[in-house]
Wavefront OBJ file of the C-alpha trace (Angstrom):
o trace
v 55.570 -47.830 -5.261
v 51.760 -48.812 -3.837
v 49.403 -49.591 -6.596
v 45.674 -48.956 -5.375
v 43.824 -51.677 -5.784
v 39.716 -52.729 -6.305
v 38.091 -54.653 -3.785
v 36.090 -57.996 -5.614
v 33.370 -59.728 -3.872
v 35.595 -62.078 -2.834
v 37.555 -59.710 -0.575
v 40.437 -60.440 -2.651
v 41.888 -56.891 -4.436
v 42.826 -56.682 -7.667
v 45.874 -54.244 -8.500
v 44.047 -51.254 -10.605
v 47.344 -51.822 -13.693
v 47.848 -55.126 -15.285
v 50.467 -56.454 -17.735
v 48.311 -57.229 -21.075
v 50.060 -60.180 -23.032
v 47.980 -60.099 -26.070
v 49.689 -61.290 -29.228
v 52.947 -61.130 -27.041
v 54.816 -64.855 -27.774
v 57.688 -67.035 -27.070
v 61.358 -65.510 -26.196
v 59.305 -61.874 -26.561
v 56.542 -62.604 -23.787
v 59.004 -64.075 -21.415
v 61.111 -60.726 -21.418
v 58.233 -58.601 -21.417
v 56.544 -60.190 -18.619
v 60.089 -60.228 -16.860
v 60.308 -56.697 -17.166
v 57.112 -55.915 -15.847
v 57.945 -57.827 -12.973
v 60.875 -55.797 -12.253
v 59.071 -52.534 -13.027
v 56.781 -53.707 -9.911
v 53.935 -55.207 -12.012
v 52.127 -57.569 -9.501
v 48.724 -58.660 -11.734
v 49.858 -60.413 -14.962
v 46.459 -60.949 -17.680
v 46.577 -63.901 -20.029
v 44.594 -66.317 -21.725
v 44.062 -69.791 -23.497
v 43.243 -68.007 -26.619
v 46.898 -66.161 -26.614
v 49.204 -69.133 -26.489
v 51.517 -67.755 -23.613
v 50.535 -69.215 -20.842
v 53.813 -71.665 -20.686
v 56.084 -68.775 -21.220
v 54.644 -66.626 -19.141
v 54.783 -69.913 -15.948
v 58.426 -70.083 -17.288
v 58.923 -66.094 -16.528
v 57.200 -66.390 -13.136
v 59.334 -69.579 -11.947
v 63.414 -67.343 -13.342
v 61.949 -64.128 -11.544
v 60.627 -66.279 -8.551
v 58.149 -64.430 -7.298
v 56.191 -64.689 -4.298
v 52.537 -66.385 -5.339
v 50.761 -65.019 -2.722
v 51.612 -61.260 -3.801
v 50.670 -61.814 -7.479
v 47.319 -61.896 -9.136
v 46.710 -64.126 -12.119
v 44.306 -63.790 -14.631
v 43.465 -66.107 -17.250
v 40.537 -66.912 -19.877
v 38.626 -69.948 -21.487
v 38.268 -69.559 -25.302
v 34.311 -69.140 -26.344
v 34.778 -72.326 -28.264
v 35.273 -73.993 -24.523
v 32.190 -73.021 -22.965
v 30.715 -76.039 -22.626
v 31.263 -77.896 -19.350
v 33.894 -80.480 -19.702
v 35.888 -77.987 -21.925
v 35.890 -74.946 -19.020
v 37.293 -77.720 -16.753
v 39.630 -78.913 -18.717
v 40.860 -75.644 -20.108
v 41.387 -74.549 -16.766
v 43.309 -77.120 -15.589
v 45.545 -76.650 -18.479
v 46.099 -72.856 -18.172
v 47.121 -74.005 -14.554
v 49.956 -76.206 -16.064
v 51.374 -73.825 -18.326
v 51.170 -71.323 -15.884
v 52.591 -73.588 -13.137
v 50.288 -72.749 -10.474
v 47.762 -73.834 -7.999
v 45.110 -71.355 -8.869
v 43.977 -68.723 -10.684
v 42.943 -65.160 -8.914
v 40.826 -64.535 -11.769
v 39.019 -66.865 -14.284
v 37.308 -65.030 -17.363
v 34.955 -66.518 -20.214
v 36.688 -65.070 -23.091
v 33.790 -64.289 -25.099
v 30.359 -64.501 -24.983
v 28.781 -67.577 -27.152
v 25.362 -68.038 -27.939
v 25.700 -71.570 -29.305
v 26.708 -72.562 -25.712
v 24.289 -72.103 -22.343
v 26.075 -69.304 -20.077
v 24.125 -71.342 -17.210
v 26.501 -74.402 -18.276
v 29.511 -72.256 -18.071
v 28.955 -70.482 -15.058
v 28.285 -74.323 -13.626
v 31.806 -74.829 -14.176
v 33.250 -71.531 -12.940
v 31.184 -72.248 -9.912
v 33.002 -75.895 -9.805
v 35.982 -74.549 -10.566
v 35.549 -71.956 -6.786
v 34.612 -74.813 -5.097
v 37.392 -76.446 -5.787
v 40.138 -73.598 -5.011
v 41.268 -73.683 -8.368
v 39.418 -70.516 -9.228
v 39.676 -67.724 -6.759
v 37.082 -65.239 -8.163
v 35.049 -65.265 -12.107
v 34.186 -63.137 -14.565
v 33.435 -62.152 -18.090
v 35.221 -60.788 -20.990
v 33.338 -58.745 -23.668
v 29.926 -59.230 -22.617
v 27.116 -56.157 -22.971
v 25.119 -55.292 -19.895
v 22.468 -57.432 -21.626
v 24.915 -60.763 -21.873
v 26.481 -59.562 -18.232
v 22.881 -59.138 -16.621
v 21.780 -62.760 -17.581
v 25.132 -64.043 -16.687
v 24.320 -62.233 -13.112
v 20.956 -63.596 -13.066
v 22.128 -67.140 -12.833
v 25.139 -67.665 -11.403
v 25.923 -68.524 -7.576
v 29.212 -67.139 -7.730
v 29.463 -63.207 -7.630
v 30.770 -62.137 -11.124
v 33.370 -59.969 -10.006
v 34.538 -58.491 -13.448
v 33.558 -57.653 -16.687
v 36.941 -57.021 -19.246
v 36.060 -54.857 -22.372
v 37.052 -52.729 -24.952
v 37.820 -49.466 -22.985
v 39.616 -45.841 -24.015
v 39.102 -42.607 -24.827
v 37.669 -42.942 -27.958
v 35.314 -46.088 -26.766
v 33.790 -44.992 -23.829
v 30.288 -47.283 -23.638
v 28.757 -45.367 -21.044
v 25.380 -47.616 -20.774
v 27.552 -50.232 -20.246
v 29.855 -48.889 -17.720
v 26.963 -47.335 -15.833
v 25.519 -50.887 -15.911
v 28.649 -52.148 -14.282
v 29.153 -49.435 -11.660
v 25.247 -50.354 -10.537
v 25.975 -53.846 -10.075
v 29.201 -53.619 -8.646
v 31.283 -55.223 -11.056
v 34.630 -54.170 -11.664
v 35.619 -53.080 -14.952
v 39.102 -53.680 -16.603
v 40.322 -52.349 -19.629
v 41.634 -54.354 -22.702
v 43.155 -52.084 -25.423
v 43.241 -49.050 -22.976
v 44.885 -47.280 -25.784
v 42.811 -48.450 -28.348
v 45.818 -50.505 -29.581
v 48.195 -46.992 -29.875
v 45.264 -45.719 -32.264
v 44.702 -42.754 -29.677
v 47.890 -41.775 -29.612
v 46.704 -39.519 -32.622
v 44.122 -37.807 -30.522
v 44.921 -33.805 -30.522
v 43.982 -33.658 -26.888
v 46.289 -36.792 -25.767
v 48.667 -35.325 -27.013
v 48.370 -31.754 -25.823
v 47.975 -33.270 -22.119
v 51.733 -35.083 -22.634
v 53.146 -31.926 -23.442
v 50.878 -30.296 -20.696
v 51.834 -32.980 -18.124
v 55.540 -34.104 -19.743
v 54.021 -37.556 -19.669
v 53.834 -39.651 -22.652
v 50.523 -40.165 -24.610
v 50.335 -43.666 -23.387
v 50.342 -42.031 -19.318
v 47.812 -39.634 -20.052
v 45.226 -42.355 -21.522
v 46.167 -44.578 -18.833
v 45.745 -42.174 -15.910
v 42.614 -40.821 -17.071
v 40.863 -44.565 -17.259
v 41.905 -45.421 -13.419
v 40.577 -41.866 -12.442
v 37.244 -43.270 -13.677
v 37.792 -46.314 -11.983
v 38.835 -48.552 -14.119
v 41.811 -51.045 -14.089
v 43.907 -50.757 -16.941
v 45.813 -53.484 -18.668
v 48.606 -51.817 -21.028
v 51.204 -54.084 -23.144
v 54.370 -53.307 -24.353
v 57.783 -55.203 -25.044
v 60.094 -52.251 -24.662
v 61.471 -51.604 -20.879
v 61.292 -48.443 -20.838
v 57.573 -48.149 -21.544
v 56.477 -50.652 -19.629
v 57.773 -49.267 -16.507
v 56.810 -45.833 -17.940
v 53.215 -47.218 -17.794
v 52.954 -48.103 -14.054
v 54.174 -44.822 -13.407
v 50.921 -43.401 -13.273
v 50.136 -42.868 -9.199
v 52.186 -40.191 -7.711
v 49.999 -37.432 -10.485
v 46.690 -36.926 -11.917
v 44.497 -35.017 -13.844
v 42.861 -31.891 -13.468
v 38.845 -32.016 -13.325
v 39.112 -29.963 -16.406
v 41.863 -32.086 -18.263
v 39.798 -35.280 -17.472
v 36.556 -33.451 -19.022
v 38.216 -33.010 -22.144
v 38.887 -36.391 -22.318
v 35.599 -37.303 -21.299
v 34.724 -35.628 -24.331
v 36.903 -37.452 -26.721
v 34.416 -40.109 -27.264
v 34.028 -41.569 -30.805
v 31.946 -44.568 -29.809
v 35.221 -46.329 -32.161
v 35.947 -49.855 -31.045
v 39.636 -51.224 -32.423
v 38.353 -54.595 -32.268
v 35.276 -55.057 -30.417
v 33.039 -54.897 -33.539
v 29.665 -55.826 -34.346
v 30.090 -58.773 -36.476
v 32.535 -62.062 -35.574
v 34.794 -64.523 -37.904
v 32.591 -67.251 -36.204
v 35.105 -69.960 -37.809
v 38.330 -68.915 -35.975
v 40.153 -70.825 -33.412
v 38.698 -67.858 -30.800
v 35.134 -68.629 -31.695
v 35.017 -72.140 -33.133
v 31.471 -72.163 -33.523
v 30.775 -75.656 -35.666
v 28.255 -74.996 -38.552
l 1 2 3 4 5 6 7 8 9 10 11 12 13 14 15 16 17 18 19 20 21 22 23 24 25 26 27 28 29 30 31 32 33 34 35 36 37 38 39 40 41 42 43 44 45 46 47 48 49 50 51 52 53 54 55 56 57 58 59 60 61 62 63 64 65 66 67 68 69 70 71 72 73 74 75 76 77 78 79 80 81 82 83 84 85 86 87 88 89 90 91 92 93 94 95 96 97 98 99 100 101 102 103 104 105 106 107 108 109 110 111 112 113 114 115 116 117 118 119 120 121 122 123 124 125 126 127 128 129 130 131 132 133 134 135 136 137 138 139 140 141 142 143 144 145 146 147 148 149 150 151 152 153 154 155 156 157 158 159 160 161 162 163 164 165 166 167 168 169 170 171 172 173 174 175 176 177 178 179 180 181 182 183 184 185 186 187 188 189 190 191 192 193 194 195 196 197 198 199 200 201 202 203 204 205 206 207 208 209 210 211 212 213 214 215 216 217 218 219 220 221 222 223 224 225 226 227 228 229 230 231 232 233 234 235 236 237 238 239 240 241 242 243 244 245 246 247 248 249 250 251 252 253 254 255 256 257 258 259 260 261 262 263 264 265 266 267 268 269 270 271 272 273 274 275 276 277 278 279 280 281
């Protein structure tokens, strides 16, 4: 199976599906991250801010696979923005993860109690010093993303965000497309909420592909890499199974259409006192 890929500044290409390990822990991410590997997963997504990273460097070094044909993604919490903190964070999702470098380095979250001109200081450090192979940003509007642009030296070669039929942020995806930056999906099924949608589920039938496919196909037909997470087998290689079919024009209208403008979890408002924000009063 060939998974296309996007092409980042860099030169480096990014496989358009992902293995998501959000809130996936311990004995359960190991397994799940094994299976992907066998369902021919080659991009893995993590972060500091899921508390994975060793398992997941424990599931890379039993399934030995080759470094060189996997791309690694990791994050820096928003409380770690500062410049010390982005080094040191890094260096310690490289231990976990027991490698050399990272393929992809995110900031988390935006955080407007810390300079994004600091941060991207450190990213930029962190390329010089072939630890980082290629930045970007995680949640940030066109606004946040634009200023982030405006003063960086390192191309900003992705922005991850809330993404799926139901959250479609066109303004902000049009923003993206303009400026070249690649746009990855977290939650690309809304977190199974649009599962429920009469027209996902009419397309399965339609299609005998499961609601999960269907959502999933129609986001990389617009372009957009998709990181799905399960822990059963059979639907995590049922996820990457997503390239030898696709949509109709008319079937990926409909779904075009299906917009609620309802985020799962990208909300206005934060818990600015969690361990993911950590903003001190």
């Amino acid at each position: 199976m060939t998974v296309p890929t996007q092409t980042l500044p860099s030169g480096d290409e990014l496989p358009m599906i992902g293995f998501g390990t959000w809130e996936l822990e311990g004995e359960t991410v190991r397994e799940s991250v094994q299976a992907a590997l066998e369902a021919g997963y080659t991009h893995i997504d993590t972060a500091e801010g899921y508390m994975n990273e060793a398992e997941i460097g424990e599931a890379l070094a039993e399934a030995d696979v080759d470094r060189d044909e996997l791309f690694l993604t990791s994050k820096v919490l928003a409380k770690n923005l500062h410049y010390d903190d982005v080094i040191a964070s890094c260096k310690a999702s490289l231990e976990k993860l027991g490698t050399d470098y990272l393929d992809l380095y995110l900031i988390h979250w935006p955080n407007p109690a810390i300079s994004v001109r600091e941060t991207l200081h450190a990213m930029e450090t962190l390329h010089e010093e072939g630890l980082v192979r290629n930045i970007g940003v995680s949640n940030f509007s066109a606004y946040q993303l634009s200023a982030a642009q405006h003063v960086s030296d390192v191309p900003i070669a992705v922005n991850q965000i809330e993404f799926h039929p139901w959250f479609q942020r066109p303004d902000l995806v049009e923003y993206c497309e303009e400026t070249d930056t690649v746009l990855e999906a977290a939650a690309p099924l809304g977190r199974t909420d649009v599962f429920e949608d009469e027209v996902i589920q009419e397309l399965a039938e339609e299609y005998e592909k499961s609601p999960a496919q269907i959502a999933l196909r129609w986001a990389i037909e617009r372009d957009v890499v998709v990181l799905p997470r399960s822990t059963t087998p059979d639907h995590i290689e049922a996820n990457i199974d997503l390239f030898d079919w696709e949509l109709t024009d008319e079937d990926r209208q409909r779904l075009d259409d299906r917009d609620r403008n309802e985020p799962v979890y990208d909300t206005p408002a934060r818990d600015w006192n969690s361990d993911v924000w950590g903003i001190p009063q």
